[in-house]
MARTORKOL-41833 format. One record per residue (C-alpha): chain; x, y, z. Coordinates in nm, 4 decimals, padded with zeros to 6 digits. Layout:
MARTORKOL-41833
ATOM   ch          X          Y          Z
ATOM    A          X          Y          Z
...
***
This chain:
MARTORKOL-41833
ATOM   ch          X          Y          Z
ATOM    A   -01.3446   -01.9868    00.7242
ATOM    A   -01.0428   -01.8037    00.7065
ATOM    A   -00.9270   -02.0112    00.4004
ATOM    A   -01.2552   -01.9997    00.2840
ATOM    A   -01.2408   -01.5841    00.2304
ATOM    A   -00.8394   -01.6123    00.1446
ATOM    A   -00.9190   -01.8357   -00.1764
ATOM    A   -01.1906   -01.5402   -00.2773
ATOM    A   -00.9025   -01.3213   -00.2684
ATOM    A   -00.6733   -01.5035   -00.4638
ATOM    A   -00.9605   -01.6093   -00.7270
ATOM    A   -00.9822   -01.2279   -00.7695
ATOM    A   -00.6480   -01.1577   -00.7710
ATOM    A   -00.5284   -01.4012   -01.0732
ATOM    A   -00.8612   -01.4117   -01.2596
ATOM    A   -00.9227   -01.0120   -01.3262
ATOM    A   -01.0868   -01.0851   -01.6766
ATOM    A   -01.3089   -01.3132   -01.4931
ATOM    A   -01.4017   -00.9625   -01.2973
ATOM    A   -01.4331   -00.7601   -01.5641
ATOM    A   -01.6684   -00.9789   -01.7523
ATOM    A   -01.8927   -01.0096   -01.4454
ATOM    A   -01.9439   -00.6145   -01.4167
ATOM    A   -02.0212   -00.5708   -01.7609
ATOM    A   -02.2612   -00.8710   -01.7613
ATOM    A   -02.4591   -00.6816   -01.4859
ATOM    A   -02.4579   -00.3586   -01.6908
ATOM    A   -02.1592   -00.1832   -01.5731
ATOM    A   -01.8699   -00.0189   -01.7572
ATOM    A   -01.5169   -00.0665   -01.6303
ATOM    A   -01.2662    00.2137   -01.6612
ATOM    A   -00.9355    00.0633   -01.6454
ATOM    A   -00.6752    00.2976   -01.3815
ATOM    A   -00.3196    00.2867   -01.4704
ATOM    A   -00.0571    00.3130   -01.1772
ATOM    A    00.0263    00.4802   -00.9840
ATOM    A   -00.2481    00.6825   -00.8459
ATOM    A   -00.5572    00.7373   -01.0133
ATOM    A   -00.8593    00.9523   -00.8815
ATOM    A   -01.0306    00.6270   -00.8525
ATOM    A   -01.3341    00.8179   -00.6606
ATOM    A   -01.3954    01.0420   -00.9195
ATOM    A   -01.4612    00.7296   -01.1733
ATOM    A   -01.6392    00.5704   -00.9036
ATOM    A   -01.8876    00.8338   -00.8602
ATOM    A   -01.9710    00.8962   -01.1756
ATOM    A   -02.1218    00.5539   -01.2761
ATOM    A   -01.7731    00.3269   -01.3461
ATOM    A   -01.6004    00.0606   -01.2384
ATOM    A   -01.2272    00.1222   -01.1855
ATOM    A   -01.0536   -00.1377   -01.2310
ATOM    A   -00.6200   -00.1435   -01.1618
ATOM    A   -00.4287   -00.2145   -01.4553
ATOM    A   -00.0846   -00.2743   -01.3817
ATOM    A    00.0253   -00.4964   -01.6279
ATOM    A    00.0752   -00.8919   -01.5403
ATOM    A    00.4227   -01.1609   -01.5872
ATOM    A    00.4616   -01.2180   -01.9229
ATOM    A    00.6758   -01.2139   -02.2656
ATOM    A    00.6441   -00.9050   -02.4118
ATOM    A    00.6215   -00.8782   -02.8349
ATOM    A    00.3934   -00.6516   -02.9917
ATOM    A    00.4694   -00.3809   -02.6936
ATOM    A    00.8150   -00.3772   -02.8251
ATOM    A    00.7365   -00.1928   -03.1537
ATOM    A    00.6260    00.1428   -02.9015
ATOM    A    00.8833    00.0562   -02.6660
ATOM    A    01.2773    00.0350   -02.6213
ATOM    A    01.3942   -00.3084   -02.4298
ATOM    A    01.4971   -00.0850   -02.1526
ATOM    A    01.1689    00.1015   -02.0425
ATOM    A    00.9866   -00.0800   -01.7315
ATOM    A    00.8551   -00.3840   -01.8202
ATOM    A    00.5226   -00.3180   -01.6230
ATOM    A    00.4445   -00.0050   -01.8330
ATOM    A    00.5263   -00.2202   -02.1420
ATOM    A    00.2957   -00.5252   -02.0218
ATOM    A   -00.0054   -00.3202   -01.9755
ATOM    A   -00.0013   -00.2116   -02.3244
ATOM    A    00.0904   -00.5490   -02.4465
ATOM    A   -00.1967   -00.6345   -02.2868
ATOM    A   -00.4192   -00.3909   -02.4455
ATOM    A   -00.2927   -00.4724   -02.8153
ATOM    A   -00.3736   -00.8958   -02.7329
ATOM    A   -00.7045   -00.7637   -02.6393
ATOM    A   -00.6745   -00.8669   -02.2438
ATOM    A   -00.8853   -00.5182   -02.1471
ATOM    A   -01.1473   -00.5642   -02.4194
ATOM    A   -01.4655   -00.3992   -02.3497
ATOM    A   -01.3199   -00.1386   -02.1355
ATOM    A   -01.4683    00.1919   -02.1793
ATOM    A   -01.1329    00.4102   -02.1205
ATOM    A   -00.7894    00.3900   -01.9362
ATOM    A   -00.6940    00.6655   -01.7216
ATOM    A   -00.3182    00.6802   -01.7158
ATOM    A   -00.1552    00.9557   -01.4441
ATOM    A    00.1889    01.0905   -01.5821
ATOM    A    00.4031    01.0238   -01.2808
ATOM    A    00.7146    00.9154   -01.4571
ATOM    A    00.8164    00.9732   -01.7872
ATOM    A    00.7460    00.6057   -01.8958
ATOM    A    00.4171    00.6432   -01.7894
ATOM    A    00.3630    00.9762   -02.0213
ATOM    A    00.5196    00.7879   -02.3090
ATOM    A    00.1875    00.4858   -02.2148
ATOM    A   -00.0539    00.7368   -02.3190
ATOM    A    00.0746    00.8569   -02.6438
ATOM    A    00.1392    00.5191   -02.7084
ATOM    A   -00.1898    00.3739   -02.6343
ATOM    A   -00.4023    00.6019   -02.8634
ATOM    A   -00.2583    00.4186   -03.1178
ATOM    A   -00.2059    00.0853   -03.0609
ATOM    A   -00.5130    00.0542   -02.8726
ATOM    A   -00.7664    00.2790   -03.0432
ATOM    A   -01.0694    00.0971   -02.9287
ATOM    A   -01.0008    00.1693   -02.4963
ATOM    A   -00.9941    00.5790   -02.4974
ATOM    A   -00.6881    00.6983   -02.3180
ATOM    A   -00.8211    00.9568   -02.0694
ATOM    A   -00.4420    01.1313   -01.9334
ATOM    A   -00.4028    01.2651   -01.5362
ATOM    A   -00.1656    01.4955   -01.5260
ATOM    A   -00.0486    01.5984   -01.2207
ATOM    A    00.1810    01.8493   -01.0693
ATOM    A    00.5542    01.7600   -00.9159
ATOM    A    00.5126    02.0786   -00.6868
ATOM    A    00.1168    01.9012   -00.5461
ATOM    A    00.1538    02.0856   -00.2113
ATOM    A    00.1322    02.4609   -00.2776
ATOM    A   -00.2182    02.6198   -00.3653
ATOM    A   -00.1213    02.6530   -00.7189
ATOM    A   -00.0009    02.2683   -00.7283
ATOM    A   -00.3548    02.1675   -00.5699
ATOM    A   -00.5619    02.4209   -00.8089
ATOM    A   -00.3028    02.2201   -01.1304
ATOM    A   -00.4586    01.8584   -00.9860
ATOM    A   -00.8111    01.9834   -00.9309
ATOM    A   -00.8088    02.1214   -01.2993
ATOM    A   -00.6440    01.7778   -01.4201
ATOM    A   -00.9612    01.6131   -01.2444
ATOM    A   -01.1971    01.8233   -01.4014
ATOM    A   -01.0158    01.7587   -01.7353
ATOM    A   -01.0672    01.3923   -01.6543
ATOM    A   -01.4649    01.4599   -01.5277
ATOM    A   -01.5172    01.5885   -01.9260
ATOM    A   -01.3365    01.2893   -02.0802
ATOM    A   -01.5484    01.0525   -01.8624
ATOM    A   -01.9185    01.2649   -01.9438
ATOM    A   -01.8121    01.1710   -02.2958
ATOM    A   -01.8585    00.7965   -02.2528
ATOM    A   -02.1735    00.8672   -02.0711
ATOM    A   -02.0710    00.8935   -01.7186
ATOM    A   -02.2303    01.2081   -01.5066
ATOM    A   -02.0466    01.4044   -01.2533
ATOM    A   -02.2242    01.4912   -00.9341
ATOM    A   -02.0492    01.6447   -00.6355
ATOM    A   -02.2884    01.4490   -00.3470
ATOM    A   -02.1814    01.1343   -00.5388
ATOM    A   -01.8028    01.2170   -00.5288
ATOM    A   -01.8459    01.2688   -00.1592
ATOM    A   -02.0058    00.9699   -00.1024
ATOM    A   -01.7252    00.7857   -00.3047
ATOM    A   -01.4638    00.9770   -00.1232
ATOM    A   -01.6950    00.8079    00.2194
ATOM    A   -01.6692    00.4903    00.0417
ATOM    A   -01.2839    00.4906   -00.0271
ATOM    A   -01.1402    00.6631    00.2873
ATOM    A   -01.3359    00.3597    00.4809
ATOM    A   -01.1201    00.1023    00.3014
ATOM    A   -00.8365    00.3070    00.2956
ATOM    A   -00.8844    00.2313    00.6759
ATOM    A   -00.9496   -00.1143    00.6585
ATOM    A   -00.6307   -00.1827    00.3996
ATOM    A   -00.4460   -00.0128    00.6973
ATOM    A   -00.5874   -00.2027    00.9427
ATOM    A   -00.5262   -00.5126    00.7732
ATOM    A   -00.1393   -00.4224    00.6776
ATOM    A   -00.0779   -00.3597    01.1137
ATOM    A   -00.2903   -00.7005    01.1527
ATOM    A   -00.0971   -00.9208    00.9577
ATOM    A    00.2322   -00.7937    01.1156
ATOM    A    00.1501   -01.0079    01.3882
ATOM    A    00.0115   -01.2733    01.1911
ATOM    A    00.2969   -01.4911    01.0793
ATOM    A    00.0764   -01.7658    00.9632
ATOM    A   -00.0448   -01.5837    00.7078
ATOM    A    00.2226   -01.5965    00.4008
ATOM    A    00.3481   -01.3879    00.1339
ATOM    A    00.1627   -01.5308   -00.1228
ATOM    A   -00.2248   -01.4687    00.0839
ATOM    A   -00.0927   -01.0953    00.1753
ATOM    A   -00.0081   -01.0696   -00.1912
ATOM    A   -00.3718   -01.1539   -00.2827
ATOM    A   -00.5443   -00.9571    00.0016
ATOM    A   -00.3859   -00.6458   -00.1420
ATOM    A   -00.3689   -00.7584   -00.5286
ATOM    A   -00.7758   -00.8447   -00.4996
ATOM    A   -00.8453   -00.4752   -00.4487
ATOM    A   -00.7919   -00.3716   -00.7847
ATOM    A   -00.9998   -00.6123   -00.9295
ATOM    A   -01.3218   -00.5673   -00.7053
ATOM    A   -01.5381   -00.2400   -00.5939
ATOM    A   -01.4254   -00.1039   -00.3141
ATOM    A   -01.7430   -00.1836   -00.1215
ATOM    A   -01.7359   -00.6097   -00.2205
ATOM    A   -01.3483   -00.5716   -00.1251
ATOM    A   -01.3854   -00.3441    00.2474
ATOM    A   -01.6524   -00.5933    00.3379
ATOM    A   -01.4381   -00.9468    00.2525
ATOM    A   -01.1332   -00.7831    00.4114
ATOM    A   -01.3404   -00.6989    00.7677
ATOM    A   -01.4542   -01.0242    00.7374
ATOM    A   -01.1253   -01.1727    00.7078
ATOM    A   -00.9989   -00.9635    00.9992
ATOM    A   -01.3146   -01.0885    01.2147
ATOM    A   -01.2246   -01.4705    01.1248
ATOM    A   -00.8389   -01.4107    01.1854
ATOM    A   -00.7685   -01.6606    01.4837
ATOM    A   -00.4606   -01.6462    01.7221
ATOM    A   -00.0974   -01.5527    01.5854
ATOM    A    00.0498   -01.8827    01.4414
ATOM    A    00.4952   -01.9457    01.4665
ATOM    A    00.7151   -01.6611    01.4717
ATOM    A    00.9118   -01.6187    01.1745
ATOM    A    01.2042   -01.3618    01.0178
ATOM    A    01.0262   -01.0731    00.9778
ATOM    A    01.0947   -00.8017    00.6955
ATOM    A    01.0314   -00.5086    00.5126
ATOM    A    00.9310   -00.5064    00.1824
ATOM    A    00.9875   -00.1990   -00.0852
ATOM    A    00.9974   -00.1119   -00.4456
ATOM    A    00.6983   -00.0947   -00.7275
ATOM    A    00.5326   -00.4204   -00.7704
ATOM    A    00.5721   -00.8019   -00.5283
ATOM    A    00.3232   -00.9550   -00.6659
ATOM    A    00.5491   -01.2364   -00.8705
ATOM    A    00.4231   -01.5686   -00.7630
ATOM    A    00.7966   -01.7307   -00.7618
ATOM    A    00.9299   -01.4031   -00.5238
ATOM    A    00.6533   -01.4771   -00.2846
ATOM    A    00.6994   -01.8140   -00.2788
ATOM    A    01.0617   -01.7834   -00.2196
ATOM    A    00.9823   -01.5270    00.1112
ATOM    A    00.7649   -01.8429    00.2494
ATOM    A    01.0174   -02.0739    00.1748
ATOM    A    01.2627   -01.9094    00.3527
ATOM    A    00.9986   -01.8070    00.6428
ATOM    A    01.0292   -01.4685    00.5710
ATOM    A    00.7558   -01.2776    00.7360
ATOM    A    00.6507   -00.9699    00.5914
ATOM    A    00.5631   -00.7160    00.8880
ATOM    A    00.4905   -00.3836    00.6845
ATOM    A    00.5564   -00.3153    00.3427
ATOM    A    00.6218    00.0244    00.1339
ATOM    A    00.5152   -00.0923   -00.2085
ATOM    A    00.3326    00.1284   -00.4277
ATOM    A    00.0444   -00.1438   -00.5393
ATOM    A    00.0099   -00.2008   -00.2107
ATOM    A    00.0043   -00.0125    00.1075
ATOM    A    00.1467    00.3116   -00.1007
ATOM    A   -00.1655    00.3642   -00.1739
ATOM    A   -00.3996    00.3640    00.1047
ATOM    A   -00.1703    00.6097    00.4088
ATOM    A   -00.3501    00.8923    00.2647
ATOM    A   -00.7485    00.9732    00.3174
ATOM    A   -00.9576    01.2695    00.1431
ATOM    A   -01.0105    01.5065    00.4192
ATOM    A   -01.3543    01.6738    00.4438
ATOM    A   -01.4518    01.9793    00.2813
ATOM    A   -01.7087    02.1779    00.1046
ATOM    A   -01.6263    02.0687   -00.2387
ATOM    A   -01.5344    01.6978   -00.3017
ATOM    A   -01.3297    01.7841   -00.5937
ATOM    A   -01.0893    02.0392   -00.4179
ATOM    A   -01.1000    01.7557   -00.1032
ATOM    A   -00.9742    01.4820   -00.3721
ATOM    A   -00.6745    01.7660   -00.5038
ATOM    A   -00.5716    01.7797   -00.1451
ATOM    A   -00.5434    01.4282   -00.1044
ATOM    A   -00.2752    01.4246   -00.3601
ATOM    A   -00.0926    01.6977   -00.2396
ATOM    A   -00.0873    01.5332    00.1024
ATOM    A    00.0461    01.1887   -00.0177
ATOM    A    00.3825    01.1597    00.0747
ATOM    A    00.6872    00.8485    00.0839
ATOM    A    00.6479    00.7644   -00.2643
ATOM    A    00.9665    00.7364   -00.5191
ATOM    A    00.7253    00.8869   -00.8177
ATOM    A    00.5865    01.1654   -00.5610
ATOM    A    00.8429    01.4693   -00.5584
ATOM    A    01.0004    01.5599   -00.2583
ATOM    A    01.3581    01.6777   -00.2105
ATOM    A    01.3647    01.6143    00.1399
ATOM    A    01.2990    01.1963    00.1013
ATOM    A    01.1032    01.1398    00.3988
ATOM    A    01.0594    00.8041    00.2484
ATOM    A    01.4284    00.7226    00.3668
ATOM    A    01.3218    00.7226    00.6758
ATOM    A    00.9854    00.6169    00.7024
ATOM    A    01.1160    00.2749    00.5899
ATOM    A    01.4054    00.2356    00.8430
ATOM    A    01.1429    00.3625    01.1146
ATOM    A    00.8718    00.1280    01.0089
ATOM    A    01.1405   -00.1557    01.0434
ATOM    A    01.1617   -00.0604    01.4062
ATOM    A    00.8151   -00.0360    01.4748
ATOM    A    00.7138   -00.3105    01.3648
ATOM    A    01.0332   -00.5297    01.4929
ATOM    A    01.1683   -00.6282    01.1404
ATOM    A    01.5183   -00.7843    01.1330
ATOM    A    01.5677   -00.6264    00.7843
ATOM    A    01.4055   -00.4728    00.4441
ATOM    A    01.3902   -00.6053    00.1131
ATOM    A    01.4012   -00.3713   -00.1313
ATOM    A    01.2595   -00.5543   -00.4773
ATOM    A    01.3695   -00.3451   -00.7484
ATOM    A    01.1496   -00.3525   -01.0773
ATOM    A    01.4076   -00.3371   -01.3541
ATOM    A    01.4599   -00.0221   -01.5598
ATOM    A    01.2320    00.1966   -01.2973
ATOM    A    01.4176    00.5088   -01.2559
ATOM    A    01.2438    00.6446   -00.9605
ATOM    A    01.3284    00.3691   -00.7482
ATOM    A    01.7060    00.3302   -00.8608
ATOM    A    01.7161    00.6845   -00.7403
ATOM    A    01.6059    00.6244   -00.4216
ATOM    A    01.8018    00.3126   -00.3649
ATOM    A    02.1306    00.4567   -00.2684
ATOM    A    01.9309    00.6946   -00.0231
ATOM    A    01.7583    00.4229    00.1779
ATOM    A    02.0813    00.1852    00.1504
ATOM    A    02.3155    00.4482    00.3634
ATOM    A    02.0108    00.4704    00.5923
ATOM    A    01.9751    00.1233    00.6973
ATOM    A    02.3695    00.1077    00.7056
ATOM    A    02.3839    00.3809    00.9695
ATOM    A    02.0435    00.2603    01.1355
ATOM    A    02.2202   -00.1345    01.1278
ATOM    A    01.9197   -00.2402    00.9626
ATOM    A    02.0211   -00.5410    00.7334
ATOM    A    01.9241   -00.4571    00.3680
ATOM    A    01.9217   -00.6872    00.0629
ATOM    A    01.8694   -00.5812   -00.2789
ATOM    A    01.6574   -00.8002   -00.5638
ATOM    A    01.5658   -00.7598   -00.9308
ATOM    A    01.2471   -00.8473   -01.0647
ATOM    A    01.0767   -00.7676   -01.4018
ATOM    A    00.7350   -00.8493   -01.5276
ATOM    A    00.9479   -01.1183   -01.8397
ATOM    A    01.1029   -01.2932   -01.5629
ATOM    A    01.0613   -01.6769   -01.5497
ATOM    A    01.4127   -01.7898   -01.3403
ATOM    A    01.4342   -01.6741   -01.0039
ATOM    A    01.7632   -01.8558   -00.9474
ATOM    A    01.9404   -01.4884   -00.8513
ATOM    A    01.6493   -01.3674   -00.6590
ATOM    A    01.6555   -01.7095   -00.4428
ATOM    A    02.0269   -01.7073   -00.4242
ATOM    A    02.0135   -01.3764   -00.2955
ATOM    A    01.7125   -01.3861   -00.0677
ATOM    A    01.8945   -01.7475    00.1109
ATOM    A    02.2112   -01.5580    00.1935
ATOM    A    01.9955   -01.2819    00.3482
ATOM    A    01.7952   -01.5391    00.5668
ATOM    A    02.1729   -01.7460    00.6942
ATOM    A    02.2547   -01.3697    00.7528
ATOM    A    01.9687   -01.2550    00.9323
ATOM    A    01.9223   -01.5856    01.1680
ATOM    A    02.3568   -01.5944    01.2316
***
């Protein structure tokens, strides 16, 4: 059984076009969400279907007339994506400006894709204070106009019901991420899909096959080498493949298309909207979230503890400023926490993984010494 739901996750983890045309043969329009967050709940209550767009492993050509070589390849594969027509029939793209590649997506997009409508998030870098909450809460409502232009109507008991709908599988994606820490069996490649899937389902379909899943899960299978995982984006079929070759076990992982995004819930409140602004202000441990105090650092090397890891990965998507920042920060605090750390490059062009493996096999003969 357990294969049975893990193949439905990795159908709708490689076959997101497959998705797409499904919802809109049943009526329904998707709204494409760019990363990193997106007020998913507002789209969702207000008619859409959000669907993640975060680009996919491929050569990139007609992207490279908007683009230099050296912006992040998975900013430059969504839009090559949107000029080969891969997102056609989308009603809009809602693209947050969380790094300045990201801003550069939008402008870019209204061009070269003139037939999605770019719908832009802005949000704050000061989100905590009042006046940082009351700057996201007016960036929703300018996003609540945008989407009553393609038809979509905002209610405030819907948005509270969404919020209900997404703070329960926030809870479930967290309950799943402590689950498989003790689930060795389980590889890199099926986590990959359980938390890949996500984007490409509604929330409801996706919190009922992952409690499922967690109802079928059977007893703990052979220990393995566990790790941490960090950076932007693991999804690469070849770096998953090498962590299971090498029986790398991934206990807990701070990735930002992955369990980045469900630590924080909506608390509630009288209105939804302000409820969905404090969210954001309360998300925290992010390299694209501001915060000069890097709690991040350490949330990694005490995760590693917690959950027993013998050392963290940190997968570092090329050309991604945020998380080249924060490298050096959480390399001197595994070095003084003797937490083993190994360092690997990935991009969304790559098609050798001879470094990455090379790298990752001297980490294992270190780790098991």
């Amino acid at each position: 059984m357990v294969q049975d739901l893990m193949k439905k996750f990795h159908e709708a983890a490689v076959s997101p076009r497959a998705q797409m045309d499904k919802y809109m043969a049943e009526g329904k329009k998707i709204v494409l969400t760019a990363p990193v967050y997106t007020p998913e709940e507002l789209i969702h209550s207000m008619g859409f279907v959000p669907m993640g767009a975060w680009g996919a492993d491929m050569e990139l050509n007609r992207s490279k007339e908007y683009f230099p070589a050296f912006l992040c390849s998975i900013v430059q594969s969504i839009l090559e994506l949107g000029i080969k027509g891969a997102y056609k029939g989308a009603s809009a793209i809602v693209i947050p400006s969380l790094c300045d590649t990201l801003k550069t997506l939008g402008e870019n997009w209204k061009y070269a894709v003139d037939d999605i409508k770019f719908i832009p998030m802005t949000y704050p870098q000061n989100r905590k204070p009042d006046y940082g909450i009351a700057f996201t809460k007016a960036g929703y409502e300018r996003v609540i106009r945008d989407l009553e232009a393609l038809g979509g109507k905002y209610d405030p008991a819907a948005l509270a019901e969404s919020i209900r709908v997404y703070n329960k599988h926030n809870a479930v994606m967290r309950r799943v991420d402590e689950v498989l820490a003790v689930h060795p069996e389980i590889t890199a490649a099926e986590r990959s899909d359980i938390f890949k899937s996500a984007y490409f389902m509604t929330k409801e379909e996706h919190t009922a096959l992952v409690e499922e899943f967690l109802a079928e899960l059977g007893e703990a299978g052979e220990e393995k080498i566990g790790i941490v995982v960090s950076g932007i984006l693991t999804d690469a079929p070849q770096l998953n493949q090498i962590f299971d070759e090498f029986g790398m076990h991934i206990v807990a992982d701070d990735v930002a298309a992955q369990s980045r995004q469900y630590r924080t819930d909506s608390p509630e409140m009288d209105d939804p909207l302000e409820a969905l602004a404090v969210k954001f202000a309360n998300m925290d441990n992010c390299s694209v979230l501001y915060n000069v105090k890097k709690p991040r650092v350490q949330w990694i090397v005490d995760t590693a503890k917690a959950r027993g890891a013998k050392g963290v990965v940190v997968v570092m998507t090329k050309f991604c400023d945020p998380e080249e920042f924060d490298y050096v920060m959480i390399k001197k605090a595994c070095e003084k926490a003797d937490l083993p750390l190994a360092l690997v490059e990935v991009d969304r062009q790559m098609v050798h993984f001879e470094q990455v493996r090379t790298n990752l096999e001297t980490f294992r003969d270190m780790l098991t010494m």
